[in-house]
Each structure stands twice: as structure tokens, then as C-alpha cells.
CHARMM-style PDB file with segment names, atoms N, HN, CA, C and O in Angstrom:
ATOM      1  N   UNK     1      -4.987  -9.879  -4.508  1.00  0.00      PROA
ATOM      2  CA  UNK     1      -6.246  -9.205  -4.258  1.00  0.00      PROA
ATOM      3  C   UNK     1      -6.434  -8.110  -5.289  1.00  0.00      PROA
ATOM      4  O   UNK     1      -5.513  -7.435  -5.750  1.00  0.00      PROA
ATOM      5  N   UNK     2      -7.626  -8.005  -5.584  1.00  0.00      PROA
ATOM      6  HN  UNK     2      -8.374  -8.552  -5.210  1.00  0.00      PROA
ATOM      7  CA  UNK     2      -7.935  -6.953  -6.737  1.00  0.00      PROA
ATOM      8  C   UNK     2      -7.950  -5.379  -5.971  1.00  0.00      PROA
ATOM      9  O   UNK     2      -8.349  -5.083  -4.845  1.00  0.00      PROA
ATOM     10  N   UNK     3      -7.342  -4.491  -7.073  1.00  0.00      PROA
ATOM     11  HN  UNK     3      -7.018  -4.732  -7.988  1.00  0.00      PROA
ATOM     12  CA  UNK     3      -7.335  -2.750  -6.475  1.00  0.00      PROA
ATOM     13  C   UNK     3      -8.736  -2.632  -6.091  1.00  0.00      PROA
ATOM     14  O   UNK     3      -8.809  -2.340  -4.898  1.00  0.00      PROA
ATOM     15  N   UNK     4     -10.236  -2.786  -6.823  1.00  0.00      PROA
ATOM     16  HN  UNK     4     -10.176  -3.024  -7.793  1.00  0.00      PROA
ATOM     17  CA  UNK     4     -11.546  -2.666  -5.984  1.00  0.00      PROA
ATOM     18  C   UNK     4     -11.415  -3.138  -4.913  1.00  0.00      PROA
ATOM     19  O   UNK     4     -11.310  -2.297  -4.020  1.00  0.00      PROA
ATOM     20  N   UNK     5     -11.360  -4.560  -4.490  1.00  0.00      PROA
ATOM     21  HN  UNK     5     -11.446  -5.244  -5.215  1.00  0.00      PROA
ATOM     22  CA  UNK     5     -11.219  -4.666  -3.413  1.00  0.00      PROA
ATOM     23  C   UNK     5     -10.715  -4.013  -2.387  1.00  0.00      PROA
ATOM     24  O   UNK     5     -11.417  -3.629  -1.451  1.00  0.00      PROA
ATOM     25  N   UNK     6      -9.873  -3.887  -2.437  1.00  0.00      PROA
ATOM     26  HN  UNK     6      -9.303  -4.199  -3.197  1.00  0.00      PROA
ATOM     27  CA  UNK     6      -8.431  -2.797  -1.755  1.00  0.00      PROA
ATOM     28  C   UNK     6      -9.210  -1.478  -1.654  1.00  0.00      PROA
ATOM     29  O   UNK     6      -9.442  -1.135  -0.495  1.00  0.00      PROA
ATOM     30  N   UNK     7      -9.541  -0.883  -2.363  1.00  0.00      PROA
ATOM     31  HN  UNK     7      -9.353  -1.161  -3.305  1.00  0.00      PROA
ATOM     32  CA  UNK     7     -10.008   0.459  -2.239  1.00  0.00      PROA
ATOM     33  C   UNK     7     -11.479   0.295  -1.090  1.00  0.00      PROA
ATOM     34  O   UNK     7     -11.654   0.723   0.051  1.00  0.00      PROA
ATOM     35  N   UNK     8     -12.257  -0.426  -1.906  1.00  0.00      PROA
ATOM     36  HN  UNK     8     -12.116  -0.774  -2.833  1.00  0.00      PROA
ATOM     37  CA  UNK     8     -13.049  -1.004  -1.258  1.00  0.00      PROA
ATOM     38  C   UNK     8     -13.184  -0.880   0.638  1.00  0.00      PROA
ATOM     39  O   UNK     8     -14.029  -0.382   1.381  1.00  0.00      PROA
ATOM     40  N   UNK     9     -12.150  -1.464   0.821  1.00  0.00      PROA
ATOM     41  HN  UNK     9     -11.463  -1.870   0.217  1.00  0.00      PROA
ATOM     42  CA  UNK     9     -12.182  -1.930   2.682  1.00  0.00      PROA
ATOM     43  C   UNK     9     -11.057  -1.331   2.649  1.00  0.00      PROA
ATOM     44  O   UNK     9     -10.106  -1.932   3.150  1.00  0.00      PROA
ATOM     45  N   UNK    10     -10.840  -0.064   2.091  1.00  0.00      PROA
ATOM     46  HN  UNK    10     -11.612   0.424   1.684  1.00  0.00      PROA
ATOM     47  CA  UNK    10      -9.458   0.579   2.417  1.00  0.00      PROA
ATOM     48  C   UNK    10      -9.256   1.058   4.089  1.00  0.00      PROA
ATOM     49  O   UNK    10      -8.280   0.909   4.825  1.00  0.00      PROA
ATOM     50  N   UNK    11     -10.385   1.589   4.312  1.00  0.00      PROA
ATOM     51  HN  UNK    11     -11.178   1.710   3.715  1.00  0.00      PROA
ATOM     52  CA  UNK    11     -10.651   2.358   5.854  1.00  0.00      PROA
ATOM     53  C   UNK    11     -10.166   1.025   6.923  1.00  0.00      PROA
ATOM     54  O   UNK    11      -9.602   1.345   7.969  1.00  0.00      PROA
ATOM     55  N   UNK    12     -10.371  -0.279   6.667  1.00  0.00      PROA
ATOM     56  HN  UNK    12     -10.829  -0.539   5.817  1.00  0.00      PROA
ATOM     57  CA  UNK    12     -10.619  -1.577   7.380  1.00  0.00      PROA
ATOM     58  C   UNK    12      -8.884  -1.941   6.929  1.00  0.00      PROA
ATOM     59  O   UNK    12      -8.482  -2.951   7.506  1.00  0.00      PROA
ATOM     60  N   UNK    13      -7.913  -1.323   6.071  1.00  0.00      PROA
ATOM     61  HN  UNK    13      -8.240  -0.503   5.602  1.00  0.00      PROA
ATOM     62  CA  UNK    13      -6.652  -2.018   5.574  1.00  0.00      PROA
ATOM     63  C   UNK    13      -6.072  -1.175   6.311  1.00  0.00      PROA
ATOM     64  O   UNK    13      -5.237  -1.834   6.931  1.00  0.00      PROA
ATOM     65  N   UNK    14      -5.980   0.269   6.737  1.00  0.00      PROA
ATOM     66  HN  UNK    14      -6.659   0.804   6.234  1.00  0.00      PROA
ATOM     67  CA  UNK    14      -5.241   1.512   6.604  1.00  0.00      PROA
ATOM     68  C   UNK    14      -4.392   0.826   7.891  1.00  0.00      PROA
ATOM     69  O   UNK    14      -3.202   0.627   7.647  1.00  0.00      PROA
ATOM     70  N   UNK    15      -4.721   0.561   8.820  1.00  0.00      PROA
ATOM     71  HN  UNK    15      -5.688   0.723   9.018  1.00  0.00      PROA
ATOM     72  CA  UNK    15      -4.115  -0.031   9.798  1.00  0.00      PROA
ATOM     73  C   UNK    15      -3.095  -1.137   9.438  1.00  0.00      PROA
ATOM     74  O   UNK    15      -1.882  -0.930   9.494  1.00  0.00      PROA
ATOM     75  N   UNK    16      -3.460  -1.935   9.187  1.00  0.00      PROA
ATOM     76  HN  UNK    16      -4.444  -2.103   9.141  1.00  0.00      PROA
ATOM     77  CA  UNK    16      -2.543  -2.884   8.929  1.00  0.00      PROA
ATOM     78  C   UNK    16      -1.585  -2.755   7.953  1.00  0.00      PROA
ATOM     79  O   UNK    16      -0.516  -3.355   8.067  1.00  0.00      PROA
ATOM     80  N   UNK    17      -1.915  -1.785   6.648  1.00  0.00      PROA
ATOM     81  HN  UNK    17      -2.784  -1.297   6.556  1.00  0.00      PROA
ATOM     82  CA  UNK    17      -0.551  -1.211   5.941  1.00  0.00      PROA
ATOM     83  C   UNK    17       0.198  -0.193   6.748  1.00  0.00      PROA
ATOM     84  O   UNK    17       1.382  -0.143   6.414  1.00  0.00      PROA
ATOM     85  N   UNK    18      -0.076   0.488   7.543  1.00  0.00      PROA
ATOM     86  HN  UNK    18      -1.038   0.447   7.814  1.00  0.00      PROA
ATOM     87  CA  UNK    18       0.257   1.208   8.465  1.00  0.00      PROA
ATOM     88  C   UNK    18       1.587   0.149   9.188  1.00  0.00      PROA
ATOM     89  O   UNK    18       2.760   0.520   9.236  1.00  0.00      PROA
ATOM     90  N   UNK    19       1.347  -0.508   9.440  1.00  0.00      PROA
ATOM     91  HN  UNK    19       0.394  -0.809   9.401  1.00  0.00      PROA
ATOM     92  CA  UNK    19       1.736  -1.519  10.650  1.00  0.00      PROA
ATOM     93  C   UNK    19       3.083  -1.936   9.887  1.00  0.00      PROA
ATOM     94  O   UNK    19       4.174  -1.931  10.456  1.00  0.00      PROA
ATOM     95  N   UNK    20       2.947  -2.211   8.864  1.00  0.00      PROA
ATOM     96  HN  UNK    20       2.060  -2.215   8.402  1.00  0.00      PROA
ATOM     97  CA  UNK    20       3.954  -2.903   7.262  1.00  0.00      PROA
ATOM     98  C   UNK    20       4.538  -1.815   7.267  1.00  0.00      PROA
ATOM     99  O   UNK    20       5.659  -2.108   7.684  1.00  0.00      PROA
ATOM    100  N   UNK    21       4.511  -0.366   7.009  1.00  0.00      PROA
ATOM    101  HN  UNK    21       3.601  -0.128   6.670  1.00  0.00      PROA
ATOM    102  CA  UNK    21       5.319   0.312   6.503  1.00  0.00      PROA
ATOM    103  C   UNK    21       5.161   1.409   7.133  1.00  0.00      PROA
ATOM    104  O   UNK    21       4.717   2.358   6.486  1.00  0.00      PROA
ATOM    105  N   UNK    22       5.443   1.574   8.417  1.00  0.00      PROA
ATOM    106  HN  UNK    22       5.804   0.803   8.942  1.00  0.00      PROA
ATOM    107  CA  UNK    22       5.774   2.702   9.373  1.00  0.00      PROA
ATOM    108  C   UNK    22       6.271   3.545   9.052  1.00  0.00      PROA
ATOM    109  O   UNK    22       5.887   4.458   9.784  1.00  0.00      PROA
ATOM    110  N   UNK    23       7.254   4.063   8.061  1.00  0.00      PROA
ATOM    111  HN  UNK    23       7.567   3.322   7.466  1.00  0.00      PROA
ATOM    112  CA  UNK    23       7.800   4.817   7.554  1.00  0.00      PROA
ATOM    113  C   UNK    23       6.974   6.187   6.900  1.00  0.00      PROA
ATOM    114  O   UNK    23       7.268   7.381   6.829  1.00  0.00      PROA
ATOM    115  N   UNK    24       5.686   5.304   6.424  1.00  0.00      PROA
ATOM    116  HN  UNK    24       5.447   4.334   6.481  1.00  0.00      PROA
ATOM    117  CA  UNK    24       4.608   5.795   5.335  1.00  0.00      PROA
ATOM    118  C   UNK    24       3.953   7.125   6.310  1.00  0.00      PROA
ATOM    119  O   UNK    24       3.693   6.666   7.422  1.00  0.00      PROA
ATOM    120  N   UNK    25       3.641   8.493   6.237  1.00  0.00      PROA
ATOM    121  HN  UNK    25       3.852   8.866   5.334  1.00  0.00      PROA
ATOM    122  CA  UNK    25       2.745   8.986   7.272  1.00  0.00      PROA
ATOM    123  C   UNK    25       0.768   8.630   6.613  1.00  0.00      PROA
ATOM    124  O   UNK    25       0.153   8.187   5.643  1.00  0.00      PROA
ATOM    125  N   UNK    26       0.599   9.092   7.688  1.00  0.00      PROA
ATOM    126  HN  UNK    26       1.098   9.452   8.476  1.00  0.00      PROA
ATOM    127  CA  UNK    26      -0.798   9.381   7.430  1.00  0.00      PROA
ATOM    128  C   UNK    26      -1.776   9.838   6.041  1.00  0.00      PROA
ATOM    129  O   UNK    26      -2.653   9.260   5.400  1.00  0.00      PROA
ATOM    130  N   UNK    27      -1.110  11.212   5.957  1.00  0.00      PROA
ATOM    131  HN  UNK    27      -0.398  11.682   6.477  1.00  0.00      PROA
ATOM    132  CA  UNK    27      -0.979  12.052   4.675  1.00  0.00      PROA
ATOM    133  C   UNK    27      -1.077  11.109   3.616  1.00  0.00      PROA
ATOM    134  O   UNK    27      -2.143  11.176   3.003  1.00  0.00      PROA
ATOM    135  N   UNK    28       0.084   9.874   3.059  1.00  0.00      PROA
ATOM    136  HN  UNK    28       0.950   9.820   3.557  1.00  0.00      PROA
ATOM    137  CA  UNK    28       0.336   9.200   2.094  1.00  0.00      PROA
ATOM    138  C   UNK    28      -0.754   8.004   2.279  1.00  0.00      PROA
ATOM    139  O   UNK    28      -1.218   7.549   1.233  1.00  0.00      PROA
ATOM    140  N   UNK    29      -1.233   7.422   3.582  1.00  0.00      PROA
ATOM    141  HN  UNK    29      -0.856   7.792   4.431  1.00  0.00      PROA
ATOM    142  CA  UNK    29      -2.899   6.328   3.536  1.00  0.00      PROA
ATOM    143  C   UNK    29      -3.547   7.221   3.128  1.00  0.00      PROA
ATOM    144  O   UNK    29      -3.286   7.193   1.925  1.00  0.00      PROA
ATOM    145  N   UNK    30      -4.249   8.044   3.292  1.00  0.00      PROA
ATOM    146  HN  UNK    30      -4.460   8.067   4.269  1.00  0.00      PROA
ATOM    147  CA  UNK    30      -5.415   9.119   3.427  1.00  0.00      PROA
ATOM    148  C   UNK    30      -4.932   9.587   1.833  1.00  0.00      PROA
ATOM    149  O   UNK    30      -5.891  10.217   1.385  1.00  0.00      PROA
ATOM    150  N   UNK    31      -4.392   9.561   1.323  1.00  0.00      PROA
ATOM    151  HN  UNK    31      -3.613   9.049   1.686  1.00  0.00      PROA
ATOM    152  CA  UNK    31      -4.080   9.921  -0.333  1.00  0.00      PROA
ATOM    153  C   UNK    31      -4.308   8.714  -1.430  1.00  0.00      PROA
ATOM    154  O   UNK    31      -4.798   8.776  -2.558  1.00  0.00      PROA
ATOM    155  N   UNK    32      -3.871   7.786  -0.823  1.00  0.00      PROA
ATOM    156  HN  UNK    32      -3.473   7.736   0.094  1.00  0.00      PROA
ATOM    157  CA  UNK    32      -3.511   6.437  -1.480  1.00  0.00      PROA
ATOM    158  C   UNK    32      -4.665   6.011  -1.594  1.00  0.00      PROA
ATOM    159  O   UNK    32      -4.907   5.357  -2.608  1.00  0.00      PROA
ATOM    160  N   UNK    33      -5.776   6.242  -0.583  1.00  0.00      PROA
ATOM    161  HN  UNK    33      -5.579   6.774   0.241  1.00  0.00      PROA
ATOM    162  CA  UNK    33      -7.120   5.395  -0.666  1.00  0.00      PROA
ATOM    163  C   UNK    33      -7.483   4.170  -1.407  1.00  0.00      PROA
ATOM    164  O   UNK    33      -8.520   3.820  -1.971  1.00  0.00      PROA
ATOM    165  N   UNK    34      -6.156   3.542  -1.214  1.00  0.00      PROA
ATOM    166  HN  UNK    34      -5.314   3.826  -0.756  1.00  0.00      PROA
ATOM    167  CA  UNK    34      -6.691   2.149  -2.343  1.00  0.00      PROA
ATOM    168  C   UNK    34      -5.647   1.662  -3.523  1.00  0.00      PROA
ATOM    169  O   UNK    34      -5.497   0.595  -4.118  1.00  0.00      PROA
ATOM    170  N   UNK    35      -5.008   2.920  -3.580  1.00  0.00      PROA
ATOM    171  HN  UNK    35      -5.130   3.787  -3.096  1.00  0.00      PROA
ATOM    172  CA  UNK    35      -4.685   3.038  -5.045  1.00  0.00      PROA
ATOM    173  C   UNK    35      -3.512   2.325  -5.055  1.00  0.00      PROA
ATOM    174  O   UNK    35      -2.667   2.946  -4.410  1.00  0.00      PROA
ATOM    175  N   UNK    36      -3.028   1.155  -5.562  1.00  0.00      PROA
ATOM    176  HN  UNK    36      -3.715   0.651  -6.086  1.00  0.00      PROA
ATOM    177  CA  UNK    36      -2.525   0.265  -5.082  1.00  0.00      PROA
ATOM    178  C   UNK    36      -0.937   1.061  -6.384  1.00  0.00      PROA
ATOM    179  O   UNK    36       0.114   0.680  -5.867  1.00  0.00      PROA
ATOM    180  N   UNK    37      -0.718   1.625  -7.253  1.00  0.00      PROA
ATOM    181  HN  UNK    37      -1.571   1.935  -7.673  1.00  0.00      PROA
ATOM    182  CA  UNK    37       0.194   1.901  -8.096  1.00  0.00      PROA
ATOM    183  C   UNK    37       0.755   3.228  -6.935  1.00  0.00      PROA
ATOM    184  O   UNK    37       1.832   3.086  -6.356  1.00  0.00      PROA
ATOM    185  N   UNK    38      -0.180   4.574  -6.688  1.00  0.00      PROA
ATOM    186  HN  UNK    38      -1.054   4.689  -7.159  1.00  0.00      PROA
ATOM    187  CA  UNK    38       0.198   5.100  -5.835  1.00  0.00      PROA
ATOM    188  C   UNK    38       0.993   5.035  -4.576  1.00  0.00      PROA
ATOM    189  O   UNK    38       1.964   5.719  -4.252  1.00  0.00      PROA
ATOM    190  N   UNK    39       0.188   3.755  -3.713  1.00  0.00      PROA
ATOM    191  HN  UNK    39      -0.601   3.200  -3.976  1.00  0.00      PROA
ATOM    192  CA  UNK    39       1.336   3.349  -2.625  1.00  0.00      PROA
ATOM    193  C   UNK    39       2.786   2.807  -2.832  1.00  0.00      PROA
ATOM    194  O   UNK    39       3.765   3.138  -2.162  1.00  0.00      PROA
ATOM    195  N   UNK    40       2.763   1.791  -4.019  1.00  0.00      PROA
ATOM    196  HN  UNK    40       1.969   1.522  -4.563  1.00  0.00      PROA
ATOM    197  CA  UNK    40       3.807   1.635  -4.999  1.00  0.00      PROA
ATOM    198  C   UNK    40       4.691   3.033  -5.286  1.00  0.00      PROA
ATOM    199  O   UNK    40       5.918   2.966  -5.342  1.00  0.00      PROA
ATOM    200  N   UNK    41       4.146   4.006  -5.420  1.00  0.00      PROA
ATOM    201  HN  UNK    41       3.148   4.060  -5.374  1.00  0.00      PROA
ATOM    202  CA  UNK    41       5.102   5.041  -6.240  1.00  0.00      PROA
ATOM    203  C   UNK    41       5.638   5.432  -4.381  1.00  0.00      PROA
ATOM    204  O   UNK    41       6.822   5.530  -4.060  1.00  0.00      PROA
ATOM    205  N   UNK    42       4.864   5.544  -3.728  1.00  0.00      PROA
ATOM    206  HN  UNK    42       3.902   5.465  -3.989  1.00  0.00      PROA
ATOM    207  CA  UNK    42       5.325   6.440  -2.524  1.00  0.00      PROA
ATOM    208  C   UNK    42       6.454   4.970  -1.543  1.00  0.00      PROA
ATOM    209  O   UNK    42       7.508   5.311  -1.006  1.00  0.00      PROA
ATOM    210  N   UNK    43       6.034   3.656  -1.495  1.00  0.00      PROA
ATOM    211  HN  UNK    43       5.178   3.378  -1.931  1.00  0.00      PROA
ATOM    212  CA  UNK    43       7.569   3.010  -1.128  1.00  0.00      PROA
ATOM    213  C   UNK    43       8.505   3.006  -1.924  1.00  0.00      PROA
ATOM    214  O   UNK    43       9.665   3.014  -1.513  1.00  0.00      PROA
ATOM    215  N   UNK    44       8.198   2.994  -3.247  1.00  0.00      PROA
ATOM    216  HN  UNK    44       7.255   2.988  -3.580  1.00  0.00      PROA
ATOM    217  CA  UNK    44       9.444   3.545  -3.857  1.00  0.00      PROA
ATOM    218  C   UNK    44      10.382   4.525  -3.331  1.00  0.00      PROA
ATOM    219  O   UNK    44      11.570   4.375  -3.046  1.00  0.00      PROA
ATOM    220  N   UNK    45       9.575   5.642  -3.246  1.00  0.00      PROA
ATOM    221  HN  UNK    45       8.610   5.764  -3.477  1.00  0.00      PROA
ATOM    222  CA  UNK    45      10.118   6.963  -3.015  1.00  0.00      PROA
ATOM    223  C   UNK    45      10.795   6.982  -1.236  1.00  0.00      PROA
ATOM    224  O   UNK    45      11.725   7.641  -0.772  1.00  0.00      PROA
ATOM    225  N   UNK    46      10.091   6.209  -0.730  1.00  0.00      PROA
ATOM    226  HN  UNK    46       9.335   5.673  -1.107  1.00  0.00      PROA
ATOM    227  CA  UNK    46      10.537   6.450   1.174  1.00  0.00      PROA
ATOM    228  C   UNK    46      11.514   5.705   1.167  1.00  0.00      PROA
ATOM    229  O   UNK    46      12.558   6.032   1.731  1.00  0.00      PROA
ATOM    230  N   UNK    47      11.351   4.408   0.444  1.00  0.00      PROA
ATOM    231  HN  UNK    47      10.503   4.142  -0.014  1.00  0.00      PROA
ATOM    232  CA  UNK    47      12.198   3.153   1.166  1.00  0.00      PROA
ATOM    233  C   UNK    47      13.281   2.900  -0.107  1.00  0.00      PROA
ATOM    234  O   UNK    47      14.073   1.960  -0.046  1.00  0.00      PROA
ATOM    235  N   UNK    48      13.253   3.777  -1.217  1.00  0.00      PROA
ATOM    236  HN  UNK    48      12.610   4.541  -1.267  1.00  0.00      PROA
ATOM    237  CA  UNK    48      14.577   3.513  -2.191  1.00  0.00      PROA
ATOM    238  C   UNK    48      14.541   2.324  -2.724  1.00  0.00      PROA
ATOM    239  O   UNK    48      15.642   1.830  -2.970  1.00  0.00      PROA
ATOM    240  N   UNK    49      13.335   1.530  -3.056  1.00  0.00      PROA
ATOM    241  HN  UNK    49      12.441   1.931  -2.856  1.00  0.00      PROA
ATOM    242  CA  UNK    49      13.245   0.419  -3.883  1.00  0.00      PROA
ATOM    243  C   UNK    49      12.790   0.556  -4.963  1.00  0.00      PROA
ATOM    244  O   UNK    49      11.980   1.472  -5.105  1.00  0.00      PROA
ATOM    245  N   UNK    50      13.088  -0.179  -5.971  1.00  0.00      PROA
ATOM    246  HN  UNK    50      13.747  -0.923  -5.856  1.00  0.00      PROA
ATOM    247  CA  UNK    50      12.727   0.105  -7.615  1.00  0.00      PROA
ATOM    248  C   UNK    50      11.344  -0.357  -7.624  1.00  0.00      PROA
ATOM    249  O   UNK    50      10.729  -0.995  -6.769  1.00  0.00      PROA
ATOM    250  N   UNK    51      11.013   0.046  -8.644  1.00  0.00      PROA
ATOM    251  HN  UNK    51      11.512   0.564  -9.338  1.00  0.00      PROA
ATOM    252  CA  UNK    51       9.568  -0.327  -9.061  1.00  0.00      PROA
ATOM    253  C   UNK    51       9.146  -1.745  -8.767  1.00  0.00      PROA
ATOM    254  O   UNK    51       8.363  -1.943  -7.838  1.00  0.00      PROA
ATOM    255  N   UNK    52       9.557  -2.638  -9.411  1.00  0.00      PROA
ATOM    256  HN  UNK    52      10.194  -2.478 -10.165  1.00  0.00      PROA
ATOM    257  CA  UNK    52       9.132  -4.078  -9.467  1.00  0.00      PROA
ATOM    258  C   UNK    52       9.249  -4.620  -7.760  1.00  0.00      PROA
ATOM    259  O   UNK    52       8.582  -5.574  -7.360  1.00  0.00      PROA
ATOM    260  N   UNK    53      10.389  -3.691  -6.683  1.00  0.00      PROA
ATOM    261  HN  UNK    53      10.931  -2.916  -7.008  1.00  0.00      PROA
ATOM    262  CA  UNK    53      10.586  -4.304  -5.523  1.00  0.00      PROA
ATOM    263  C   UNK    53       8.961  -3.348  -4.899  1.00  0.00      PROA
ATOM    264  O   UNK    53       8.379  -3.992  -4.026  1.00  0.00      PROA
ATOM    265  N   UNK    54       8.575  -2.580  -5.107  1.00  0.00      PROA
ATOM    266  HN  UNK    54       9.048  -2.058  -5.816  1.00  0.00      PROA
ATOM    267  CA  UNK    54       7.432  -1.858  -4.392  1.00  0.00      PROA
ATOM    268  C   UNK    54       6.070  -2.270  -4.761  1.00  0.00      PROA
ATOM    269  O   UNK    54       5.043  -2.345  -4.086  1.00  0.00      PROA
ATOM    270  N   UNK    55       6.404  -2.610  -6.452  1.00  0.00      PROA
ATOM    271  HN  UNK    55       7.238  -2.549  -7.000  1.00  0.00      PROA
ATOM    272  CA  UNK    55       5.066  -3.562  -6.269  1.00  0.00      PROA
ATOM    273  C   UNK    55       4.842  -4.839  -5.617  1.00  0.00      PROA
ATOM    274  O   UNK    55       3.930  -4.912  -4.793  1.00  0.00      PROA
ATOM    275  N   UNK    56       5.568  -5.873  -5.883  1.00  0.00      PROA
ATOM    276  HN  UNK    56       6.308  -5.814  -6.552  1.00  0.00      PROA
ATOM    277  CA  UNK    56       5.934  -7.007  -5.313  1.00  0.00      PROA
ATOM    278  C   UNK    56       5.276  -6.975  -4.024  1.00  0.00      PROA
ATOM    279  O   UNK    56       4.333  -7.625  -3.574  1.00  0.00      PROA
ATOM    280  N   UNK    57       6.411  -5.543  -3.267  1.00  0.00      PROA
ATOM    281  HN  UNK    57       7.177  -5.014  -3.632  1.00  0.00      PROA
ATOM    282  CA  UNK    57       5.493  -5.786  -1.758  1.00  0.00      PROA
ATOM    283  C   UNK    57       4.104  -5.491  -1.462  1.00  0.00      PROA
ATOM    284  O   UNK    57       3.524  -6.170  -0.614  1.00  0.00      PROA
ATOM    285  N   UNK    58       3.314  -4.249  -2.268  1.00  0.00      PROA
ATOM    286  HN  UNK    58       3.784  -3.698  -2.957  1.00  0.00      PROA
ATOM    287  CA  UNK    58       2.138  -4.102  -2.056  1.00  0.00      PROA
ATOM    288  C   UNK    58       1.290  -5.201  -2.647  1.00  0.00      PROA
ATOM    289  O   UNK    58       0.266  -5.482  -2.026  1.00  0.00      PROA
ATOM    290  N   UNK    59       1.598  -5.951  -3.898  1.00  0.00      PROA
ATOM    291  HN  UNK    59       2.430  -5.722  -4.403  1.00  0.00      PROA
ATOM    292  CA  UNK    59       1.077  -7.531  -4.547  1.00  0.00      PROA
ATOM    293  C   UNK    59       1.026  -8.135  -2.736  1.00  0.00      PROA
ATOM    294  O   UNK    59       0.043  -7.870  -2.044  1.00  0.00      PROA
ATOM    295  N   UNK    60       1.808  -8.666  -2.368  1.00  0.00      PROA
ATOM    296  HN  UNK    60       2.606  -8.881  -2.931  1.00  0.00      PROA
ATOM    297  CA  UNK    60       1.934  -9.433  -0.907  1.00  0.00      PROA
ATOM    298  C   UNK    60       1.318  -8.950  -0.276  1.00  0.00      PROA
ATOM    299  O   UNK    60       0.404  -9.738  -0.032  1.00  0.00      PROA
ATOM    300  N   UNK    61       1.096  -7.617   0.485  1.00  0.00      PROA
ATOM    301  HN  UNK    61       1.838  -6.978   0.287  1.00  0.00      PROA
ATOM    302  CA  UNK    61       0.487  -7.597   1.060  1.00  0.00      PROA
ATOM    303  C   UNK    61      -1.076  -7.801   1.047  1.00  0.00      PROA
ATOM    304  O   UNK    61      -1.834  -8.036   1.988  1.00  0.00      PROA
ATOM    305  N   UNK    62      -1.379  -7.616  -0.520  1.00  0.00      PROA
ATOM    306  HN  UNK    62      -0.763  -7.425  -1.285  1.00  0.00      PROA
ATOM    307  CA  UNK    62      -3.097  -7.540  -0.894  1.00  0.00      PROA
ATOM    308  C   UNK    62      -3.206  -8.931  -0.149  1.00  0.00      PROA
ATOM    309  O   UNK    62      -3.848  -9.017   0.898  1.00  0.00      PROA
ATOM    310  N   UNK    63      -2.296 -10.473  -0.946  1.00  0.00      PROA
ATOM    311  HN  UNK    63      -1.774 -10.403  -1.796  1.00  0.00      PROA
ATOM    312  CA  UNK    63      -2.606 -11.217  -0.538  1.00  0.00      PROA
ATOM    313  C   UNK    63      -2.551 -11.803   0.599  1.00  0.00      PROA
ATOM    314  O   UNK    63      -3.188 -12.824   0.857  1.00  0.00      PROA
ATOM    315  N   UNK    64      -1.682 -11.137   1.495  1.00  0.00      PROA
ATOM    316  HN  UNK    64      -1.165 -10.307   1.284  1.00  0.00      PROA
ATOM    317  CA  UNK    64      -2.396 -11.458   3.180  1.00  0.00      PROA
ATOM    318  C   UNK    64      -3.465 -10.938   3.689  1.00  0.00      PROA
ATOM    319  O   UNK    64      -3.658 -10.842   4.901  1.00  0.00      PROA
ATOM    320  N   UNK    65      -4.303 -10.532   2.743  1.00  0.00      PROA
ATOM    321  HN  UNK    65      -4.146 -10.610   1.758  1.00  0.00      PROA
ATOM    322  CA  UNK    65      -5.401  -9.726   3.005  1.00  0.00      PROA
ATOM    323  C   UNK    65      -6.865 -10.596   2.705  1.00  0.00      PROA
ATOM    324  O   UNK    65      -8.045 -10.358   2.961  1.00  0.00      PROA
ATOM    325  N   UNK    66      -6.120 -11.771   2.000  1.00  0.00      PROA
ATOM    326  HN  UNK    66      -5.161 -11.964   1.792  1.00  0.00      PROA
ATOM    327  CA  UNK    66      -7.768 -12.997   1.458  1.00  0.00      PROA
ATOM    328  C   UNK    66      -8.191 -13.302   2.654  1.00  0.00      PROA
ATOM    329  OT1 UNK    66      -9.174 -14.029   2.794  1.00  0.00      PROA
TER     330      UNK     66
END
């Protein structure tokens, strides 16, 4: 799924990334608004995965999102 998109129906996603990564607070949706490298930098940072493992997962999740 494309970052417009994503940003796009972010208000309509926040939940369901929510749901994926419980760990994440509020603070970090409400910042991220979309920003699909940002949420990337912040599972990096919570969940101790390298770059390529944090994008990967936010890549996946866009696409359970078609």
C-alpha cells in the first residue's frame, strides 16, 4: 500500500495498527500520522528490531490493508 494512502485513512488504520503493536502508545499513532518510515523508526526502537525487520512489518501490514 502506498504512504498517501496510509496517511490518507490514517484515523480509519490507527486502530488496527494499534491492535498489531500494543506495545506502541498513543503519543507514537497520533505522531506517526501515516508516516510509514516513522512508525518504522519507533518499532525499531520498542521492539529491538533492525531496520529491514520494522519495515518489512509495517510493508505487511499496509498490505493487509487492500
Amino acid at each position: 500500500m502506498n504512504n498517501d494512502i496510509i496517511a490518507g485513512k490514517w484515523l480509519q488504520l490507527k486502530g488496527k495498527a494499534q491492535a498489531k503493536w500494543g506495545d506502541l502508545t498513543d503519543d507514537v499513532f497520533d505522531v506517526a500520522a501515516g508516516d510509514s518510515k516513522y512508525l518504522a523508526g519507533k518499532l525499531q526502537e520498542r521492539y529491538g528490531w533492525d531496520r529491514d525487520r520494522a519495515e518489512r512489518e509495517v510493508d505487511e501490514f499496509g498490505k493487509t490493508l487492500d
